[in-house]
N, C-alpha and C positions, 0 to 999 in steps of 0.2 A: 128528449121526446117525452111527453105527458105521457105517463100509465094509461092503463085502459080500463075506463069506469063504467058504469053501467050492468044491465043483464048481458051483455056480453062477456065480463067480467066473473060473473057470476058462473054462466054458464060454463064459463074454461074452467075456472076452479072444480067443479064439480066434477070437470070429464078427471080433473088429474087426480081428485081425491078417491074418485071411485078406483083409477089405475092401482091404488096405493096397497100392496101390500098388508094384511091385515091378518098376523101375528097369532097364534095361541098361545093359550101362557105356556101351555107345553112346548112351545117352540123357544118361547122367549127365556126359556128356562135354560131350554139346550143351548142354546146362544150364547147365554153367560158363563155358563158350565166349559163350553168348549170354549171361549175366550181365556176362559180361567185356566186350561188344560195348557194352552199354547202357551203361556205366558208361565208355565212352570209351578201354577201354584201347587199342584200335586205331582212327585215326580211318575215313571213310569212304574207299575207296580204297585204303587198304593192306591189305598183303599178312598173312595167319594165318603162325603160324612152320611150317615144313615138315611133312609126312604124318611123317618122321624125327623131328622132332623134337620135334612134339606125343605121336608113341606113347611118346617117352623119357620125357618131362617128365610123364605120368600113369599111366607102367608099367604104358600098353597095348598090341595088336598095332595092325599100321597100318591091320589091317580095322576094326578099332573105331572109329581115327580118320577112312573114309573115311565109314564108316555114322553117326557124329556129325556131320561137317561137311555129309551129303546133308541131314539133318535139319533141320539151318540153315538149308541153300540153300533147300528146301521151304518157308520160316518168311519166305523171302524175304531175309533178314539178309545173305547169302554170295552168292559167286560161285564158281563152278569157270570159270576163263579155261586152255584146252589150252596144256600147256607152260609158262605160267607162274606156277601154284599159285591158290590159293583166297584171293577178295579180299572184303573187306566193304562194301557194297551201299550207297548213299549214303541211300536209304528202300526201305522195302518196300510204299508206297503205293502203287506204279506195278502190284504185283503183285496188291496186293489190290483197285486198280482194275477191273482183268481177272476178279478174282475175283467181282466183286459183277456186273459185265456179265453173266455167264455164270448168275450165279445167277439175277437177274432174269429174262435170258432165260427160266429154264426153269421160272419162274413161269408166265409167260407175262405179263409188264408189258407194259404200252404206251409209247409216248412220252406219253400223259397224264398218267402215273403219275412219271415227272417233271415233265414241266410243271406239275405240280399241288404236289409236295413244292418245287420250288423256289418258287409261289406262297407257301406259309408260312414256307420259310427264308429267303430272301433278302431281304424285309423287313427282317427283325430282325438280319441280318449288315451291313447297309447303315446300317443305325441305332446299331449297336454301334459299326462304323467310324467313324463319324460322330462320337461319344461317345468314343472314346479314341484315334484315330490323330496319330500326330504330326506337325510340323509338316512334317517329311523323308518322311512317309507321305504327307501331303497332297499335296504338289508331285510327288513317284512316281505317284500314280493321276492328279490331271492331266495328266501328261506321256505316261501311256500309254493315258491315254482320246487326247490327240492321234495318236498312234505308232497305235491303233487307226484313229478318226478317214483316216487319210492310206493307210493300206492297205485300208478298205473302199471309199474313195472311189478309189484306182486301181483294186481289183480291179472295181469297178461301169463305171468309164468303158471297160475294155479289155474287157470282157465283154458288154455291153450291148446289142452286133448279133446277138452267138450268141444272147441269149436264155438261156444259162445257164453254171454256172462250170463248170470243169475241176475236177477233184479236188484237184491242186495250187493252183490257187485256191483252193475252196473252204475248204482245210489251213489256208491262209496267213491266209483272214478267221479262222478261229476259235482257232488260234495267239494273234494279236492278243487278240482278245476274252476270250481265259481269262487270259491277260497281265496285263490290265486288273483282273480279275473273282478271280486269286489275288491282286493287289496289297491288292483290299477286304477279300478276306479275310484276311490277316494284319495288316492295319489295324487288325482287333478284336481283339489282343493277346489272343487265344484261345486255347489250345495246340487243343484240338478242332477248332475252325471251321478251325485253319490246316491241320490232318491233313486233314481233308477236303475242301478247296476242292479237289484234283487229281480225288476218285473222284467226285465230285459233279459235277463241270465236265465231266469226261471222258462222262460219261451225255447232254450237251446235246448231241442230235443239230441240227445244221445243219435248215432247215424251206424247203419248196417251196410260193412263194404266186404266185398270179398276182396282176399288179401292176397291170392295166389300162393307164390311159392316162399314169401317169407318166411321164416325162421320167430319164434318168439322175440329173439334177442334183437334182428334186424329188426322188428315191429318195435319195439321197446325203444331203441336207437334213434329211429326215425320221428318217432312222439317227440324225442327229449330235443332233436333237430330243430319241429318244429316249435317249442315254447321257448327252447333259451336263447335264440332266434330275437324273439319277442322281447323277451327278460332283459337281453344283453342292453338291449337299442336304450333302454330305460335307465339301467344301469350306468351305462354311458353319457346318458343325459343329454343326447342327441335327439330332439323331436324330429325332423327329418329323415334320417337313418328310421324312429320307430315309426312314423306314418310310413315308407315305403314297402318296410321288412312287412307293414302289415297286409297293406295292400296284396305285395306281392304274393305273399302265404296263404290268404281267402281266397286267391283266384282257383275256379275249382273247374275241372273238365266239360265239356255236356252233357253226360254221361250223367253224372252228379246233380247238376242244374235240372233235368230232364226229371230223375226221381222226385226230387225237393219238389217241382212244380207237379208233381202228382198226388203228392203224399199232404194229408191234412195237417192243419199245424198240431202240433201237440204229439203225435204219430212219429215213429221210427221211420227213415226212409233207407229202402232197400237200394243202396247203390250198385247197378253191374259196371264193371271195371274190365277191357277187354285183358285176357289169358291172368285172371284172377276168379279160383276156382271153390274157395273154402269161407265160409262167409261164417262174420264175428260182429258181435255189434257193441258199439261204442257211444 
């Protein structure tokens, strides 16, 4: 079929050149900057060449190169550290963490609204785990299901007259538990699952249950029931066995459901649990 000549021709070119994207060198600066990041030329931690001697080396002004390296930073990629120049960021997870918190928030999510998305994820990261972690993977999550293990049962036995944690406790249990819970996640030799184990984990708000008549020890018992539980399935290298044990384990009363779907995301939620009288939060 013959091209199309003419002012017609003209005219469409026109519509598409105007569509076209059209670059600042601040941008086109970041662009190069962050291609050069991805590709390793600087590892995480070091230092970009100077405001000097980036404007030389792309014969730009130094405002060019502050308005390109903001854009980074923004991108999460960079750092500005006062006085000793601009470094590159080891991930930008931690920023996009904060960013999806904030989004949610002004959804208006709940803590159901994770509880619920980790009901269908974490099956099937558990069962992946399960399916391709290595032998050096394996013996890593049972060592830090223990490492878990050993600081929820101090923080339980030193906390257990107050009837609830300290903040710094409460940090320390779930420190531990994400410890545990990124180790599964890179287990599944994922590059996604493993990008996400930090924004996804960072969402699991700590949960306030009254626990009635148990005993420190029975509480402590029952924790360790439910992770190595989890740990075993993986251990065993049964994907099946660890998607069911999971499934089955997330399933949580209405009771529970009911709180979560009240409670904002980010917020503790107060679960009442019928002839459970003494409430602890976790």
């Amino acid at each position: 079929m013959p091209g199309v000549t003419g002012p017609r021709a003209t005219v469409e070119a026109n519509n598409f050149s105007n569509n076209l994207k059209r670059q600042t060198l601040a941008e086109q600066l970041a662009d190069t900057l962050k291609e050069a990041i991805l590709a390793g030329r600087w590892a995480a931690g070091e230092a970009l060449p100077t405001e000097p001697e980036l404007a030389a080396q792309f014969g730009v002004s130094r405002a060019v190169v502050r308005d390109g390296t903001r854009m980074l930073a923004a991108r999460g990629l960079v750092e500005a550290q006062h006085g000793r120049g601009v470094f590159v960021t080891g991930s930008p997870v931690a920023a996009f963490s904060d960013a999806l918190l904030l989004a949610l928030r002004r959804a208006g999510a709940t803590a159901w609204d994770v509880e619920r998305f980790e009901q269908m994820v974490l099956p099937e990261v558990q069962a992946e785990a399960a399916r391709q972690a290595t032998d050096e993977e394996v013996a890593e999550i049972g060592r830090l299901a223990e490492v878990y293990h050993v600081t929820f049962a101090q923080v339980t036995r030193d906390s257990w007259g107050r009837g609830h944690l300290s903040p710094a406790e409460r940090a320390q249990v779930m420190a531990a538990f994400r410890a545990l819970y990124r180790a599964i996640f890179t287990a599944t030799h994922n590059a996604v699952w493993t990008l996400l184990a930090e924004p996804l984990l960072s969402l699991r708000a700590p949960r306030s249950w009254e626990e009635g008549d148990l005993t420190a020890e029975e509480f402590i018992a029952h924790e360790r029931h439910l992770i190595d539980a989890r740990v075993a399935a993986i251990i065993a290298r049964d994907p099946a066995r660890a998607r069911d044990t999971a499934r089955t384990l997330m399933t949580l009363p209405p009771e529970a459901e009911a709180a979560m779907r009240a409670t904002p995301v980010g917020q503790i939620p107060e679960i009442p649990l019928p002839l459970n009288r003494v409430r602890r939060t976790f």
